[in-house]
Structures are given as C-alpha cells and as structure tokens.
C-alpha positions as CSV (number, residue, x, y, z in Angstrom):
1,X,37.2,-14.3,-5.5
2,X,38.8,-12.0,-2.3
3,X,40.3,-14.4,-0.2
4,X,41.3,-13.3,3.7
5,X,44.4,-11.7,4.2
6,X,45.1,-12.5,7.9
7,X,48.8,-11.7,7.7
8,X,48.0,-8.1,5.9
9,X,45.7,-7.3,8.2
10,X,47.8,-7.7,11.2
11,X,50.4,-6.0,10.1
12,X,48.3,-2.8,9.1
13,X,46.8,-3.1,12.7
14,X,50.2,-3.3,14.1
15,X,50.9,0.0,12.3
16,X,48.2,1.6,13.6
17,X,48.8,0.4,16.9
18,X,52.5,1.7,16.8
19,X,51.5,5.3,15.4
20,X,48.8,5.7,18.6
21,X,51.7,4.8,21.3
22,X,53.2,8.1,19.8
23,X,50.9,10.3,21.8
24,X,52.8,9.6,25.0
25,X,55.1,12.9,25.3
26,X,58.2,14.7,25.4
27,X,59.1,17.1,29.1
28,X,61.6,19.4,28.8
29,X,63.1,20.2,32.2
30,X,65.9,22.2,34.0
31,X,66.6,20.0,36.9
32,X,70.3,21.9,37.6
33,X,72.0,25.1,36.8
34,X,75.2,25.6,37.7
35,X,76.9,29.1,39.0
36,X,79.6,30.4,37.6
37,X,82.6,32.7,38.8
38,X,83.4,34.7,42.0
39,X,81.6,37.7,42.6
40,X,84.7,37.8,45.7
41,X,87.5,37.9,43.2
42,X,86.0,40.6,40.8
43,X,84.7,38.1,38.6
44,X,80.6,38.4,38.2
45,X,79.2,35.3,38.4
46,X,76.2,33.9,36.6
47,X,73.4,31.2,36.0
48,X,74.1,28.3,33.1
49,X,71.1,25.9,33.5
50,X,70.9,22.3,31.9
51,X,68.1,22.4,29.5
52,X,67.2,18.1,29.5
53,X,64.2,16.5,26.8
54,X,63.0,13.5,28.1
55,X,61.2,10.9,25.4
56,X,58.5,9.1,26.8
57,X,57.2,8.6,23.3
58,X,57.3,5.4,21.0
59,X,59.1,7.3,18.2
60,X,62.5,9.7,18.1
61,X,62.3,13.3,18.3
62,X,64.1,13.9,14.8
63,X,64.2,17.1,15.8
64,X,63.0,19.9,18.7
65,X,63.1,23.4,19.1
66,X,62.0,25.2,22.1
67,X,62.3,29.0,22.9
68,X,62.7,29.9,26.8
69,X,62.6,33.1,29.0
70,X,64.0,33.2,32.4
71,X,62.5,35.7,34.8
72,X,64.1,36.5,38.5
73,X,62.4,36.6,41.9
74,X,60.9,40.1,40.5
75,X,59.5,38.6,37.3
76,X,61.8,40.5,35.4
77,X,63.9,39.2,32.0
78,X,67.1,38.0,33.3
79,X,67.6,36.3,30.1
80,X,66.5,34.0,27.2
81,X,67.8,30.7,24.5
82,X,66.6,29.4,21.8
83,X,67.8,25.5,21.8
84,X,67.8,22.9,19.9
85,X,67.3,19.0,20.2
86,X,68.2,16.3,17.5
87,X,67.3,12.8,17.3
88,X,66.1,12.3,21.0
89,X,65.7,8.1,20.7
90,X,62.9,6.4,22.1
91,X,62.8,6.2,26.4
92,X,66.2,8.3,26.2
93,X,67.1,12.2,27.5
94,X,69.4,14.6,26.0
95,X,71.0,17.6,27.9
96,X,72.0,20.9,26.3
97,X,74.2,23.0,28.4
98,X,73.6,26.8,28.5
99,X,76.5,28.4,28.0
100,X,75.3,31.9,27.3
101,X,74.9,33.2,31.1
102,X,71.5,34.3,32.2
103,X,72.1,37.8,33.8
104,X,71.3,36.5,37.9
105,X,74.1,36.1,40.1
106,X,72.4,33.1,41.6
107,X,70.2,30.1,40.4
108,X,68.0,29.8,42.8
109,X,64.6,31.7,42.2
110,X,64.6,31.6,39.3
111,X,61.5,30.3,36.3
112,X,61.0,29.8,32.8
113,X,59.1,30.4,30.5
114,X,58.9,27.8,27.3
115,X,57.2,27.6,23.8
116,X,57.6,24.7,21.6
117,X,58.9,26.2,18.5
118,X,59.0,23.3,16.3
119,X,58.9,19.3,16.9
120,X,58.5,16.6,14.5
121,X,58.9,13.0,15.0
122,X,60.8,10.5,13.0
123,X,58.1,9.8,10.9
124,X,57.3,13.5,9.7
125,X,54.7,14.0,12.2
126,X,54.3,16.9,14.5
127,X,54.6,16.6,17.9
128,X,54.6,20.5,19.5
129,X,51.6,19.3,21.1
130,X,53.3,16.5,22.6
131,X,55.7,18.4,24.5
132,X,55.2,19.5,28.7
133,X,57.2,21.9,30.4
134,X,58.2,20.4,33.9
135,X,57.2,22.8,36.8
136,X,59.7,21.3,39.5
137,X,64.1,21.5,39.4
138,X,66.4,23.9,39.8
139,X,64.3,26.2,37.4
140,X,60.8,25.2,37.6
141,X,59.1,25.8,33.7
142,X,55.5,26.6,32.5
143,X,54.7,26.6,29.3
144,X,53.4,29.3,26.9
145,X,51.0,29.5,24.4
146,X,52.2,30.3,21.0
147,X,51.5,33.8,19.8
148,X,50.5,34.5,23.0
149,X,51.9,37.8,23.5
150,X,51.1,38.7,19.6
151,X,54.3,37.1,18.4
C-alpha cells in the first residue's frame, strides 16, 4: 500500500522552487575609475577602473571569470584584464581593483568590452548566461559574444 508523503513532497517542491529563483542574474559594472599620477610633474598618469559583480541571484557565485577590453574615444585598444570573482554571496557585490593601468591618461570616454569566461554557482551549475554587462558608470560595458571574433 503507497501512502501520501505530504512532508516529501514539499520539500522536493521547495527544491525546485529554490533552483528556479537562481535565474535572476549577476551585472558586472565599472561605476568608478580612478586616475593616477601627474602628467605636470613628469609622471604619466593613467586609468585604474573598479571592476564591481553584483548578485541578484538566490545562490553564490562560487566562482566568476570575466575577460574585458577597454577601447578610447577612437575605438582603439587602450588596454585589457582578465579578473576574477570568488564566492560572491547571495544579494552581495564584490569589487576588484585594477591595478594594471589601462594606457589613457584620462577615464572619462572610455568603454568596455566583456565576455563571461567562466561562471558556476554554488551548486555546480553554470551561470555564464546569467551574467549582464551594465552599459551606464564611469566605463559603460557591452557584452560580447563568445568566440565572436573567432577566438
């Protein structure tokens, strides 16, 4: 005889429940960059932007790796990271400071351009797809495709 299993059956819809509220998503955003030396003194100066992952998700960003490009006011290379985000915790952000200078005497105009190179949640799940590129801050982003330029 199969009796009812009430309690079981919540819990597996509980589960469930959880694992969908992991589709909200992860932006990745450069908000401020700060400039560096004195082009006065002798000293070049440079760009260091503050790369920030916000989790909106339900579950932690074990681990993220993003690839960007920064281009100047003539869309040219002005330099490129590769950075890397660990255990982001649910409704928190994490900033990584750029250290390496991007080769522009000032912040302002310029953009990046961002691929998701890895993500996986807590849970062993992917979440590349989850992630958005935020078009507004100090250094407005766009995302690109992977393999999009043959890579």
């Amino acid at each position: 005889m199969i009796q009812s299993r009430p309690l079981q059956e919540l819990i597996q819809r509980m589960r469930t429940l959880r694992e969908l509220r992991t589709e909200k998503l992860i932006y990745v955003t450069i908000a401020r960059a700060l400039v560096y030396g004195d082009e006065s003194s002798g000293s070049p100066s440079y760009c260091s932007p503050q790369i920030r992952a916000i989790n909106t998700a339900a579950r932690t960003v074990e681990n993220l790796l993003i690839g960007i490009r920064y281009k100047g006011r003539d869309n040219k290379d002005v330099g490129s990271t590769i950075t890397r985000f660990s255990w982001v915790k649910v409704s928190t952000e994490e900033t990584h400071y750029f250290y390496d200078s991007v080769n522009s005497s000032y912040c302002q105009g310029l953009t990046g351009e961002m691929e998701v190179i890895h993500c996986v949640y807590d849970n062993g799940r992917d979440c590349t797809n989850d992630v958005r590129a935020v078009n507004y801050g100090t250094v407005p982003l766009k995302m690109l495709e992977k393999n999009k330029e043959g890579k």
